[in-house]
Biopython code that builds the backbone (N, CA, C, O; Angstrom):
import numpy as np
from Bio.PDB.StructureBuilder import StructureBuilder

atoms = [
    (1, "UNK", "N", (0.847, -1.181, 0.000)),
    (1, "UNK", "CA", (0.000, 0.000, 0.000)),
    (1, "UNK", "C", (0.888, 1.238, 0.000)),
    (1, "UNK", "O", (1.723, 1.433, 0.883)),
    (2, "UNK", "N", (0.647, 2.200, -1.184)),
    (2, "UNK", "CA", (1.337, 3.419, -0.854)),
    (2, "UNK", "C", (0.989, 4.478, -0.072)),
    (2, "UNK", "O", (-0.168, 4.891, 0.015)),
    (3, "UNK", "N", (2.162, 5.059, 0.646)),
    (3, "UNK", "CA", (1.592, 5.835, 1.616)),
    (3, "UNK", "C", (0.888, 7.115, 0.922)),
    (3, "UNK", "O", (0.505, 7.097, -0.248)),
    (4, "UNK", "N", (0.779, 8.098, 1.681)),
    (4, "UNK", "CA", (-0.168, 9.360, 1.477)),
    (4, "UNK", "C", (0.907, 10.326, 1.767)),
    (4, "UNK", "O", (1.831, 9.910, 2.466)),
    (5, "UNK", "N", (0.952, 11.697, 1.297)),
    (5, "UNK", "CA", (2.108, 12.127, 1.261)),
    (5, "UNK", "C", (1.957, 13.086, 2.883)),
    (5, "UNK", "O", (2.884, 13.785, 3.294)),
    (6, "UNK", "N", (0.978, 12.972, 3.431)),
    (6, "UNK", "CA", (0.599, 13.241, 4.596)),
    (6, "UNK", "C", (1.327, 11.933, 5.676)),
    (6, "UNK", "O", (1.822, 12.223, 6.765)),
    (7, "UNK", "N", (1.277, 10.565, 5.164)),
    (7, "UNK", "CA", (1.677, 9.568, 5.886)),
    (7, "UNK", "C", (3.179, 9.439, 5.965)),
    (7, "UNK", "O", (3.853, 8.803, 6.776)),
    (8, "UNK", "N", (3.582, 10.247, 4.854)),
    (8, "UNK", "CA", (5.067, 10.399, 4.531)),
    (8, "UNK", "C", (5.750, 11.192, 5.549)),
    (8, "UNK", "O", (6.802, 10.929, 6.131)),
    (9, "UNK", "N", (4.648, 12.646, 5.721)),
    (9, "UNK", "CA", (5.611, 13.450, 6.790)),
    (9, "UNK", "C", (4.985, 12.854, 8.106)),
    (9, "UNK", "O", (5.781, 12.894, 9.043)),
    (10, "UNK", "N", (4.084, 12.456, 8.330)),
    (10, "UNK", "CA", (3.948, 11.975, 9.641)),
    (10, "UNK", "C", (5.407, 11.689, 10.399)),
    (10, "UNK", "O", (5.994, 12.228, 11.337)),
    (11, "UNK", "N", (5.769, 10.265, 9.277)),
    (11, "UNK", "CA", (6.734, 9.703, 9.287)),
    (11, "UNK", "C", (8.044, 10.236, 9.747)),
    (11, "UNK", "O", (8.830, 10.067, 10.679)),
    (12, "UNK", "N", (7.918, 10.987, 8.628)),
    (12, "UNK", "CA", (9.794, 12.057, 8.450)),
    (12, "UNK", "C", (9.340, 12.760, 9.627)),
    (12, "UNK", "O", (10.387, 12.429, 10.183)),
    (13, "UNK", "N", (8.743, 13.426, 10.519)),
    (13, "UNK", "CA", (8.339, 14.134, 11.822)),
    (13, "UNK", "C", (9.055, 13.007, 12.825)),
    (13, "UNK", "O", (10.107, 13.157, 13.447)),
    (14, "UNK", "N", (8.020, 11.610, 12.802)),
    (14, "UNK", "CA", (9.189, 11.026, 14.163)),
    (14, "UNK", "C", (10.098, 10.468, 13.551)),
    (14, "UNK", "O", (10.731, 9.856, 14.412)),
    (15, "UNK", "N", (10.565, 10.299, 12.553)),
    (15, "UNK", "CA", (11.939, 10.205, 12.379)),
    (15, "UNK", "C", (12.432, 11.094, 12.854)),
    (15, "UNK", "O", (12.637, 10.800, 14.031)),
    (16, "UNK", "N", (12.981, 12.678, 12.513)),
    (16, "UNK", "CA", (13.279, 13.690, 12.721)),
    (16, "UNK", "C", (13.452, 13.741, 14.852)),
    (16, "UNK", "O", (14.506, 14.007, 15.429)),
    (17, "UNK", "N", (12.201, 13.430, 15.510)),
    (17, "UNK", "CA", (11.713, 12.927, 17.150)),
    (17, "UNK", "C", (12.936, 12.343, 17.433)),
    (17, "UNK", "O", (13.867, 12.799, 18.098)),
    (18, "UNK", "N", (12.795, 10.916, 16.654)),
    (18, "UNK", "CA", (13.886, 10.084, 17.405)),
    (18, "UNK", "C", (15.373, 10.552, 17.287)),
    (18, "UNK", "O", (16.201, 10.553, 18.197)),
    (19, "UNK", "N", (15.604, 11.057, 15.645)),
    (19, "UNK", "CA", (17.014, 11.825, 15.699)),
    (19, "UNK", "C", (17.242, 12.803, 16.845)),
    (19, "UNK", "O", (18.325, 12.750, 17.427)),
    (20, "UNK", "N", (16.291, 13.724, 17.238)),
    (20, "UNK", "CA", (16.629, 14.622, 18.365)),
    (20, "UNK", "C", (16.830, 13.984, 19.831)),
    (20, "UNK", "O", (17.633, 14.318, 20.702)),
    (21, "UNK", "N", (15.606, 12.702, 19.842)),
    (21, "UNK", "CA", (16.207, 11.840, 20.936)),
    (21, "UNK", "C", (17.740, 11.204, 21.330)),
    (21, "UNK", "O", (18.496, 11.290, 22.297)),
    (22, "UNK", "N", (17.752, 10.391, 19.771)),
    (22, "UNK", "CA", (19.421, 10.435, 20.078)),
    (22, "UNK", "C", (20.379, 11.244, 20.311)),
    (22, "UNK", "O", (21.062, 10.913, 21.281)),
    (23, "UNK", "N", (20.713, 12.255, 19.747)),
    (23, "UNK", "CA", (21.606, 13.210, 20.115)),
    (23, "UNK", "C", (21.419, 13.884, 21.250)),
    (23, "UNK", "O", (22.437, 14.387, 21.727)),
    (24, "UNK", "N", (20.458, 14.036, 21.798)),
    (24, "UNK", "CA", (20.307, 14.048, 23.585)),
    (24, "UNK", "C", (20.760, 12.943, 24.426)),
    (24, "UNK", "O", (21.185, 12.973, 25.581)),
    (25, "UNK", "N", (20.560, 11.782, 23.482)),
    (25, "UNK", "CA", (20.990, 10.850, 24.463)),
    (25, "UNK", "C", (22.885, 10.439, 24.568)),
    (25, "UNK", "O", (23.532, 9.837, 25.425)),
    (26, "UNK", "N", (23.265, 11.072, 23.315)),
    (26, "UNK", "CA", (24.430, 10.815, 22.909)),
    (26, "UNK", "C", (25.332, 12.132, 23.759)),
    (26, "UNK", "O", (26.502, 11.920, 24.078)),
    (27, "UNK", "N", (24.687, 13.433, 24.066)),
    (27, "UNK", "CA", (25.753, 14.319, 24.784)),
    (27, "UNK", "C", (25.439, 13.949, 26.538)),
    (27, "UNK", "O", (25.829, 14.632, 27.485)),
    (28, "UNK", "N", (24.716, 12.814, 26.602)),
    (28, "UNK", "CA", (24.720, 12.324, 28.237)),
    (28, "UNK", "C", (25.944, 11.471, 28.185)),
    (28, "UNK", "O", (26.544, 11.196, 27.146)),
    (29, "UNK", "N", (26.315, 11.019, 29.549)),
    (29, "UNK", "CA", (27.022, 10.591, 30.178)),
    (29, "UNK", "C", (26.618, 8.869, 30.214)),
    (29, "UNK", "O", (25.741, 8.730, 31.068)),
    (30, "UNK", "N", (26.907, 7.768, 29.684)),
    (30, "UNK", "CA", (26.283, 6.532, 29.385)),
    (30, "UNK", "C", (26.402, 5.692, 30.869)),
    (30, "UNK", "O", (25.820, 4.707, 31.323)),
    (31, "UNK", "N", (27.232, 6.402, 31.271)),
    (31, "UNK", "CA", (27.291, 5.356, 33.387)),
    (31, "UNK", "C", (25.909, 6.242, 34.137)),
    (31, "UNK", "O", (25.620, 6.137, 35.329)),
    (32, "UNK", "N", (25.285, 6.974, 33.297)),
    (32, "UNK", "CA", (24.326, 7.578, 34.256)),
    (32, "UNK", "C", (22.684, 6.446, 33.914)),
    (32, "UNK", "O", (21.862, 5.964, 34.693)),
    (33, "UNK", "N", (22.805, 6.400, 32.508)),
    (33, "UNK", "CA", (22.043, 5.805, 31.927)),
    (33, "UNK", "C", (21.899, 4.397, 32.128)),
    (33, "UNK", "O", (22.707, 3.671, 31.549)),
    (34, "UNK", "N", (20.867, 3.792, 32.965)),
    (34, "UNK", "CA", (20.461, 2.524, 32.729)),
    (34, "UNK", "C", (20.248, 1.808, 31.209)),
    (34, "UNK", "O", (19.467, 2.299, 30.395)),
    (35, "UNK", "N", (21.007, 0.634, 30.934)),
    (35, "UNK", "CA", (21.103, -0.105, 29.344)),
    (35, "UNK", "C", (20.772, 1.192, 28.285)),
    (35, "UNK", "O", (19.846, 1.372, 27.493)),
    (36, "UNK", "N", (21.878, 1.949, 28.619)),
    (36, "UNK", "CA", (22.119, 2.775, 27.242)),
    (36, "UNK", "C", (22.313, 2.343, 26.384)),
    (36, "UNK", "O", (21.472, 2.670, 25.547)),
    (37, "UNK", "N", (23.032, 1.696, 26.019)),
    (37, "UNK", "CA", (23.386, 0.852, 24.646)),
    (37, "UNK", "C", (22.197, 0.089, 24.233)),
    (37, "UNK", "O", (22.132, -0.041, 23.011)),
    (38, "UNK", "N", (21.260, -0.440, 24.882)),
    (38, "UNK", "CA", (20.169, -0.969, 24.395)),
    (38, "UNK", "C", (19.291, 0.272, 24.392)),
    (38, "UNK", "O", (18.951, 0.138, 23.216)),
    (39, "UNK", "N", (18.769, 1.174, 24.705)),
    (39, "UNK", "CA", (17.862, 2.216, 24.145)),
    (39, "UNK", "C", (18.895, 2.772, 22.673)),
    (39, "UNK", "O", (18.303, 3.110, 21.648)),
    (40, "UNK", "N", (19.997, 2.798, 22.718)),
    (40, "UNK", "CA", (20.530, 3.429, 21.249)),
    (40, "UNK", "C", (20.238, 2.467, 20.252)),
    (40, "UNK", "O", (19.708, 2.786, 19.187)),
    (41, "UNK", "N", (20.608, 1.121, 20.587)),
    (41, "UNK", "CA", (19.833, 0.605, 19.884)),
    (41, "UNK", "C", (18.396, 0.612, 19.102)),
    (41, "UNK", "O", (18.146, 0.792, 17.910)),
    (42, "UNK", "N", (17.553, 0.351, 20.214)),
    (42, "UNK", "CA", (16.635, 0.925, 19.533)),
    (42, "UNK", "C", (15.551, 2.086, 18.617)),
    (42, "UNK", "O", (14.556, 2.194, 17.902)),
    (43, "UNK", "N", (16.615, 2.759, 19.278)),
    (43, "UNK", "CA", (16.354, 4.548, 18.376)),
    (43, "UNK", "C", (16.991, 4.051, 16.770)),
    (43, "UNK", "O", (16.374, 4.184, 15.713)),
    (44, "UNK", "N", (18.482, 3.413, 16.938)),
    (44, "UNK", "CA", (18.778, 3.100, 15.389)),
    (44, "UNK", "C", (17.925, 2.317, 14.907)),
    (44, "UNK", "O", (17.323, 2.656, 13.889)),
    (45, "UNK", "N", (17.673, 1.091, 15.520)),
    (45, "UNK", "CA", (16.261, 0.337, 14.664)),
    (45, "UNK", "C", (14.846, 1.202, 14.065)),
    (45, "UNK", "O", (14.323, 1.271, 12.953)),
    (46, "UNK", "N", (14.580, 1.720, 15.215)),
    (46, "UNK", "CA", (13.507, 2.685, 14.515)),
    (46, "UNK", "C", (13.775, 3.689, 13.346)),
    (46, "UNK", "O", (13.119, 3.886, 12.323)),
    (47, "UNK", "N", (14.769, 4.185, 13.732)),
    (47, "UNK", "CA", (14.924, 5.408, 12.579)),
    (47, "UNK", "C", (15.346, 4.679, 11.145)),
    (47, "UNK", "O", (15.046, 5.243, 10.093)),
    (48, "UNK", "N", (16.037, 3.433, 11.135)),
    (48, "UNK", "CA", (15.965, 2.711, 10.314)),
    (48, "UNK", "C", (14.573, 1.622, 9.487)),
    (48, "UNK", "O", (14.494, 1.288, 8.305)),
    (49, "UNK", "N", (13.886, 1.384, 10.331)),
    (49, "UNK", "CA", (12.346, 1.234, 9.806)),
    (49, "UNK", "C", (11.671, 2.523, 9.456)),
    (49, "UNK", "O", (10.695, 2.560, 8.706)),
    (50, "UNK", "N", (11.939, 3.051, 9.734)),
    (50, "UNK", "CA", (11.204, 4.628, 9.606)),
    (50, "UNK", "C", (11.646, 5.069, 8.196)),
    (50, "UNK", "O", (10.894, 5.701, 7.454)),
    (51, "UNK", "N", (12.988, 4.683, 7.836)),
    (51, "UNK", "CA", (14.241, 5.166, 6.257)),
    (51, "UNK", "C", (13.477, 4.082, 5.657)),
    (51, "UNK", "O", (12.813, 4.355, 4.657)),
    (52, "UNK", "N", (13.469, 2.889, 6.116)),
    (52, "UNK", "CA", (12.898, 2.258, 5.150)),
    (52, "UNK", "C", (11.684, 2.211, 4.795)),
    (52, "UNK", "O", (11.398, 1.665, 3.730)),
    (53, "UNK", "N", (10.698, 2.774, 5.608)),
    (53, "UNK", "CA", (9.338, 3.050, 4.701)),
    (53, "UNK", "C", (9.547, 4.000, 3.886)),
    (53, "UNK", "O", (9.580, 3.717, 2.688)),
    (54, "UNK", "N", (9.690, 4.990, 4.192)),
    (54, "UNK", "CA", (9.949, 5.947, 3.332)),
    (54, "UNK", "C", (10.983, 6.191, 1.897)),
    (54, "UNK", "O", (11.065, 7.082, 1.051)),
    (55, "UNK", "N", (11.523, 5.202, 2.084)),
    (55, "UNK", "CA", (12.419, 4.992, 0.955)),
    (55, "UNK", "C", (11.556, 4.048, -0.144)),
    (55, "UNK", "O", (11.516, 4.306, -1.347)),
    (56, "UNK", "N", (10.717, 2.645, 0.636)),
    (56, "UNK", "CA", (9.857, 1.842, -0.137)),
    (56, "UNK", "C", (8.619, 2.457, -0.366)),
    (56, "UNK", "O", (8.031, 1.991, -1.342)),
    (57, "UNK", "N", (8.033, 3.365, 0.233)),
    (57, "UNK", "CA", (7.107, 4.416, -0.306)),
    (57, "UNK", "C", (7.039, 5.124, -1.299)),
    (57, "UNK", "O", (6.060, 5.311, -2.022)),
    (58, "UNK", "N", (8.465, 5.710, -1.409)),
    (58, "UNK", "CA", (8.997, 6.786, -2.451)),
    (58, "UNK", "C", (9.608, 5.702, -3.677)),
    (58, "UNK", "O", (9.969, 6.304, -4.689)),
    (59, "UNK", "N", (9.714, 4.729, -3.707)),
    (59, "UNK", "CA", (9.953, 3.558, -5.057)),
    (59, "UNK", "C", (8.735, 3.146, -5.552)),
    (59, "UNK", "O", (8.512, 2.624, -6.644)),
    (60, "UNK", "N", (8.077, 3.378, -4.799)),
    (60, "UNK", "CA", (5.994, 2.576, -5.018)),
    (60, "UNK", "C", (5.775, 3.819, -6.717)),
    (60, "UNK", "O", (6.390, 4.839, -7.026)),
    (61, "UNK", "N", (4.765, 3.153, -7.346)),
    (61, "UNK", "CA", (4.541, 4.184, -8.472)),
    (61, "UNK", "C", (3.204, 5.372, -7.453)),
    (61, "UNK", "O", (2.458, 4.867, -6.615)),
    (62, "UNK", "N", (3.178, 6.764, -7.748)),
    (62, "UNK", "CA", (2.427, 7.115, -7.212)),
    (62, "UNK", "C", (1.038, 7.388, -8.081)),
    (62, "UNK", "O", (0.855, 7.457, -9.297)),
    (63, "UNK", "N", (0.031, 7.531, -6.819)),
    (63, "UNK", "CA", (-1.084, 7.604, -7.798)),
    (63, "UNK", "C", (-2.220, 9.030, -8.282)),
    (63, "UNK", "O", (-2.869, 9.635, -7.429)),
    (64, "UNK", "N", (-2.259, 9.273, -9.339)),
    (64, "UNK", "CA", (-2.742, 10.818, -9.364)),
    (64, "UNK", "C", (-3.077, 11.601, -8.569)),
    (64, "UNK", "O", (-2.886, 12.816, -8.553)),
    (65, "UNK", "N", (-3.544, 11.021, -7.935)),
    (65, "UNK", "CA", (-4.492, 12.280, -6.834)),
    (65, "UNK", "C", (-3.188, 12.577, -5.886)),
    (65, "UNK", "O", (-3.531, 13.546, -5.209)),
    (66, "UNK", "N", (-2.121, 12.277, -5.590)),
    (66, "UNK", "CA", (-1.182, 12.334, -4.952)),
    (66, "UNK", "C", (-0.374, 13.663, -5.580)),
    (66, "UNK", "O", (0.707, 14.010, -5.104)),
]
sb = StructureBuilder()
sb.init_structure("model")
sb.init_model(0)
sb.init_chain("A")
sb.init_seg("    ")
for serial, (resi, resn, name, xyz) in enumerate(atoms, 1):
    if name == "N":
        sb.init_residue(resn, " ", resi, " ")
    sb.init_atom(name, np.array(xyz, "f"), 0.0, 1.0, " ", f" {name:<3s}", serial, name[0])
structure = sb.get_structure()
């Protein structure tokens, strides 16, 4: 299903969220942080599902009304 170009920025918005999350989380101190390395983790997983819709969105053919 192709997205909506409304579903697109939804998207690019928390993408954009989680990038600001990380780099907050990246000028902390990681001995303060309980399993830091596992929350960075998962900010990269997300922002990486997040690239990849939007990348397989933007390869989809689009459809007029778009």
């Amino acid at each position: 299903m192709t997205l909506t170009r409304e579903d697109r920025e939804r998207i690019n918005d928390s993408r954009l969220k989680i990038q600001s999350i990380a780099n907050t989380l990246n000028a902390m101190n990681p001995d303060k942080i309980p399993e830091y390395r596992d929350i960075q983790n998962c900010l990269e997983n997300a922002e990486d599902s997040l690239n990849h819709a939007l990348r397989k969105s933007s390869a989809e053919p689009k459809l007029p009304s778009e």
